[in-house]
N, C-alpha and C positions, 0 to 999 in steps of 0.2 A: 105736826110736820111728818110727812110719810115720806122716805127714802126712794128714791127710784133707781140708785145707782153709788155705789163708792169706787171710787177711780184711784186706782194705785198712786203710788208717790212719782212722783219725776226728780231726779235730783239735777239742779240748776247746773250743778260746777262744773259738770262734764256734758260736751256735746255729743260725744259719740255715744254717750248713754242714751242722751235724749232721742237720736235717732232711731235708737234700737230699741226704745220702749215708746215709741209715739203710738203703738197700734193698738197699745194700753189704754191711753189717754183719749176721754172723747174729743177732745181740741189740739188734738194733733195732728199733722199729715198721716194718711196710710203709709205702710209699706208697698216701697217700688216694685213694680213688676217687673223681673229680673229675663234676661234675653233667653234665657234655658226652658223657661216655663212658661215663657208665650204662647207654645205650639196648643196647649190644653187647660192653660188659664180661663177657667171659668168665666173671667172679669172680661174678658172678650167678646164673650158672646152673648151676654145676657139679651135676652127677649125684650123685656120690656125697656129698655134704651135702645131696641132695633123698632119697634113697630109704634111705639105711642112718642106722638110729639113730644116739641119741649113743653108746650103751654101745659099739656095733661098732666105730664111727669109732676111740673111745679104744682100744679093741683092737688095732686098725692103725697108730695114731701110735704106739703104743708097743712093738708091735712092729718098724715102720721107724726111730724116733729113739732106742731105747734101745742103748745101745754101750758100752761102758768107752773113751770118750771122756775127754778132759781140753784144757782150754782155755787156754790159756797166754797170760794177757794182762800185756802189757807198755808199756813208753812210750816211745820213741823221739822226741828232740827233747821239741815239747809234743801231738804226735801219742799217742794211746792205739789200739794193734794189737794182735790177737790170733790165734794159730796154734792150730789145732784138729789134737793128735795122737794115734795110742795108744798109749799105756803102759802099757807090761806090769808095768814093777816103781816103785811106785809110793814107793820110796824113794826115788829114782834123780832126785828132780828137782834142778833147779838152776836159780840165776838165769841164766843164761845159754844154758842149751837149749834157748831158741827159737830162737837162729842155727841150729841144726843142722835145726831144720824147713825154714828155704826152702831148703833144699838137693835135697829130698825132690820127690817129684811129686805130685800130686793126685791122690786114689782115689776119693773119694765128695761127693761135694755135693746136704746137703738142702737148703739156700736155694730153688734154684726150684720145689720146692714151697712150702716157706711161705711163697712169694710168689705163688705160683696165685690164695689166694683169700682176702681177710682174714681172713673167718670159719675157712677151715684153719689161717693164721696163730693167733689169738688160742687154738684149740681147744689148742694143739700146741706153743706158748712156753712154758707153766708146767710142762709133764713136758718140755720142754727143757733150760729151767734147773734143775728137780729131780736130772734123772739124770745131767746134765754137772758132772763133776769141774774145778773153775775152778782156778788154779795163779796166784795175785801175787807172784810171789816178785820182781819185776822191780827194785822201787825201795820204799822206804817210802811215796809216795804213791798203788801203783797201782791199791790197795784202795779208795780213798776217790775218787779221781779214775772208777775203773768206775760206783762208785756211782750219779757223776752224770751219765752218760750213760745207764743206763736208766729205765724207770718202775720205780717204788717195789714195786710189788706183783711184778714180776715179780725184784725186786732180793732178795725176802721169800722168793720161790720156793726161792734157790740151796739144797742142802741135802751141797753135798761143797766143801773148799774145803782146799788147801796153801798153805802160806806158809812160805818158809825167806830171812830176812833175814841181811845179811852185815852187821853191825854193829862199829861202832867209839866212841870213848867220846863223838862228837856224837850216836851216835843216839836215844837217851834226849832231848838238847834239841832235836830236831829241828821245825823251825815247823808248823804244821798247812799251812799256806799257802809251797811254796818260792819263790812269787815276795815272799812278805813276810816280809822275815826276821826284821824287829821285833814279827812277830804271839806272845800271850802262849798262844796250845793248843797244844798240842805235837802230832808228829803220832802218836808211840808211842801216846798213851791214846785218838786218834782210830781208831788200827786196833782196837783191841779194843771201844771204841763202835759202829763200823761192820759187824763179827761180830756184835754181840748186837742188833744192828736186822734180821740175818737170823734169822727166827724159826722157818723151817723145816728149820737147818741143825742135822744130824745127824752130822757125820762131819768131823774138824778135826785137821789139822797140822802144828802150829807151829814152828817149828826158829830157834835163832838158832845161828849160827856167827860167831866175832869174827875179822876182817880179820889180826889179830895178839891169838892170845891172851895171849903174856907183857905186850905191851903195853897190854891193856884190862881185862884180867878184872878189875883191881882198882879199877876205875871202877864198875864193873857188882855188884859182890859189895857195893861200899861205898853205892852207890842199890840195894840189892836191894829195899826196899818202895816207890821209885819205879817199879822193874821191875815188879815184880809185883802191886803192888794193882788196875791194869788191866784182869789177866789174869779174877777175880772177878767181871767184868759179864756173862762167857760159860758161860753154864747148860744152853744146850741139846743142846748132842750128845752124844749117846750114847759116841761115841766121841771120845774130845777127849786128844791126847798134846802135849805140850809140851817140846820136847827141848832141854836149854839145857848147854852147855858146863863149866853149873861147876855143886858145891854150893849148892839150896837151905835146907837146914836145914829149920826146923820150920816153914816156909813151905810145904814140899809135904802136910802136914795141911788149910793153908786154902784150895786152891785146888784147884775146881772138876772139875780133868784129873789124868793120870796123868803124871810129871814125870819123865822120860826124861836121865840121864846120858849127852852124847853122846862118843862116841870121837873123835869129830872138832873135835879143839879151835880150830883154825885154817881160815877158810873155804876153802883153794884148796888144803888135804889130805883 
């Protein structure tokens, strides 16, 4: 796994922070170009968004931002970071191999381009988020918490997405909301809500591995249509595997993916 980029923290609970650190963040908006420094803003005049089409430009952002890239966000504290690396084998992930990234050294950094020029910015986000392979596997809320730090349309973009949870028999009642733990959504059915609100997404896989399988399976086997009538709201990708530790029965006729028996019944073998 080679690094291409560590991306400072963003903290959720505060908006006005997120504003003022988005120019940090590769999946955030630039900073606005403010009326005082229009007169010599660079971002106004750039050449190459004056003289070469659109068609050529899109030829160029995708030839420079297209990569077998994967994005690894996670959460730290109530901080949400994400480490940009490439992966070769694309089985291979884990909740925990983002520590192995800031180990690594930095190879490529597109940010200061998409911060050259708004206009390069907004061309050059939506075949960002298309072709970047996004990786939640961090915590059950890290899917739903990304959500709301981007805009929605570019949140519609993603179209590659892994998630391997390490689940135990609270995970099924887990609150939508972990600072309220009286709240009645859970957040299991909120992760397969927030899948099927990406509507460009093509390519999905999903893994649970239980913390102790002698100890859970029979929590999980015994809500099997708790588990799995979720999984139902996710139509769109083409390729969509769901790899679950145990027997689903005649369950795997109603759901939407191919339902993968995994070898690995225990998260940490």
């Amino acid at each position: 796994m080679t690094l291409l980029r560590t991306i400072p923290p963003i903290v959720s609970s505060n908006r006005g922070s997120l504003v003022q650190r988005a120019k940090r963040f590769v999946f955030g908006d630039p900073k606005p170009i403010t009326p005082n420094s229009e007169r010599d803003n660079p971002q106004l005049s750039v050449l190459l968004l004056h003289r070469l089409p659109f068609e050529i430009r899109s030829q160029i952002w995708n030839a420079y931002f297209y990569s077998p890239a994967t994005v690894k966000v996670h959460i730290v504290g109530y901080a949400t970071q994400a480490a940009e690396c490439l992966v070769e084998d694309q089985q291979s992930f884990h909740p925990k191999s983002h520590l192995e990234c800031h180990r690594l050294k930095q190879k490529r950094d597109r940010l200061n381009l998409l911060l050259t020029c708004k206009r390069i910015y907004f061309e050059c986000a939506p075949l960002l988020y298309e072709t970047t392979m996004f990786d939640f596997s961090s915590t059950l809320y890290t899917i739903s918490n990304f959500r709301k730090l981007i805009p929605a349309h570019h949140f519609a973009c993603i179209s590659q997405v892994s998630i391997l949870i390490l689940a135990t028999w609270k995970t099924l009642a887990a609150p939508a909301d972990k600072e309220n733990e009286n709240g009645q959504t859970r957040q299991w059915p909120l992760i397969w809500e927030t899948l099927a609100a990406m509507t460009n997404l093509r390519w999905l896989r999903f893994e649970v591995r239980l913390v102790s399988y002698d100890s859970y399976v029979g929590v999980w086997v015994k809500n099997m249509d708790e588990a799995l009538r979720p999984v139902k709201m996710v139509t769109k990708p083409s390729h969509f595997e769901l790899i679950l530790p145990f027997d689903v029965g005649d369950w795997a006729r109603e759901l939407p993916c191919q339902v993968v028996r995994s070898e690995n019944k225990d998260a940490w073998k």
